[in-house]
Phi, psi and omega in degrees: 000154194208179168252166176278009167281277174352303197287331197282350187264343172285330199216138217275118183291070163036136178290139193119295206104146189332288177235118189270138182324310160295008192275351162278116156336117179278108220225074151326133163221093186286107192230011152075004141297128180247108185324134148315146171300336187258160148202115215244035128238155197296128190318298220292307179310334174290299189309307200279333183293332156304286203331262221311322202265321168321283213306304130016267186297327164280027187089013159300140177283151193291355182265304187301337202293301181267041181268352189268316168306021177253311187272348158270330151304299178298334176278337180285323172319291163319259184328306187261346202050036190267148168255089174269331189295323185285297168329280183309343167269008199255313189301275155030265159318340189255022196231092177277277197248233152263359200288174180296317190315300184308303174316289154337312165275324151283313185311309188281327158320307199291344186306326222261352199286336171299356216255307169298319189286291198212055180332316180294331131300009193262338188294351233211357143298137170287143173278179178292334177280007181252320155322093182240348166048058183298181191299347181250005128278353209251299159320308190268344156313303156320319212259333183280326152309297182292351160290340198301297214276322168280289164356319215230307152343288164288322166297312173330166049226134159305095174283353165175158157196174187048076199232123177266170168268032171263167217260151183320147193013085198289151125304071182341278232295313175292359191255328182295302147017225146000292182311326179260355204228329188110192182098196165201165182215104181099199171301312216286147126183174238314351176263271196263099186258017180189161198134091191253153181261176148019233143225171165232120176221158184350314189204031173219160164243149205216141189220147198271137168216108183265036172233167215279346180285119159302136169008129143212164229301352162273336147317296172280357157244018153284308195284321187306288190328310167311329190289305179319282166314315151346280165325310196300313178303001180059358186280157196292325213303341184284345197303345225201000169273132181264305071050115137273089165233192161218150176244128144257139197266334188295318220259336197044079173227043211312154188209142164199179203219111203267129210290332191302318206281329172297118163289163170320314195296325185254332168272008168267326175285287146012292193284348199246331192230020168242299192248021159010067193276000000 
């Protein structure tokens, strides 16, 4: 069983890839800020911690925003005996905005997301007391958020994010299932048992990547999967995506994919032999 990052890392791609990186549109959003050069914590606590704080800033409640670093305390808790739970809400309480203070308090929130995600690594991760953000990281989270914030103006309005693939009023008890029995249940199965996306907007799907590099084909055969599984969940909300894309706010770049460019052939392979429904 794997998550869908996971699964993309077991297994060996077609040359090229499933979908190559050129099949996507290049979409320059030139706003003439030039990012510091240092930073001093890790792209992935950056990544997530833009992700989390858009959503945030764009009027999510801050608990739905942080809900997986929420839910990754409570499991180092439960599960580990970690006292996280007092911690992750104290961080929490302290994240108003865009302010440094704020800033600060998600980059150490976000520590915790490893806990959910991929528990067997977390013990051997940094934690939020190791999470310090000097001032030219702390600049450019801003500047990656409010590129964010333009991105989704235009793109926009966000219809749902940080979205799974169980089927419109899951059955817990059936997806637990599924894990001991095979199958699939929703998007999910017994071969990709975890896995959440983004964003959703009208009719595109979209996943945030924050590294200095562009895109490449375990990205874009990250975002098939989500559509796919997306389909598989019966939820409506999928119906209407036409669309791949990804935003990076480091690079302000947009990149998409109109799904029709996809052959039947490849979203077959895809079903049968990465998530092997």
């Amino acid at each position: 069983m794997a998550s869908v990052t996971g699964r993309i890392k077991e297994i060996k791609q077609p040359r090229g890839g499933y979908i190559k990186v050129s099949a996507f549109d290049t979409i320059p959003m030139d706003d003439d800020v030039i990012l510091n050069s240092e930073e001093n914590i890790s792209a992935s606590v950056i990544g997530m911690a833009v992700d989390y704080l858009t959503r945030f800033v764009m009027g999510n409640d801050i608990k739905e925003a942080f809900k997986i670093s929420l839910l990754g305390a409570n499991a180092a808790e439960l599960l580990y005996g970690k006292k996280s739970i007092a911690v992750a809400t104290k961080l929490l309480k302290g994240i108003k905005g865009l302010d440094d203070n704020s800033i600060i308090n998600a980059c150490k929130l976000v520590t915790f997301d490893v806990w959910y995600r991929n528990p067997l690594v977390a013990p051997n991760s940094k934690g939020y007391s190791e999470i310090n953000p000097d001032k030219l990281t702390i600049e450019n989270i801003k500047t990656l958020v409010n590129r964010s914030i333009t991105f989704f103006e235009k793109y926009g309005p966000v219809l749902q994010d940080g979205f799974d693939f169980l089927p419109e009023n899951a059955d817990r008890s059936l997806y637990e299932k599924m894990l001991k029995t095979g199958g699939s249940y929703g998007g999910y199965t017994v071969t990709v048992e975890a896995g959440d996306g983004d964003f959703l907007t009208d009719d595109t799907l979209w996943d945030f990547k924050v590294s200095k590099s562009k895109p490449t084909n375990k990205h874009t055969l990250q975002l098939l999967m989500y559509w796919i599984m997306g389909k598989h969940s019966g939820k409506s909300i999928f119906n209407n995506i036409t669309k791949l894309g990804i935003f990076n706010p480091r690079l302000n770049i947009v990149y998409l994919l109109d799904i029709k460019n996809i052959s039947e052939d490849i979203i077959k392979a895809v079903e049968d032999n990465v998530i092997c429904y």
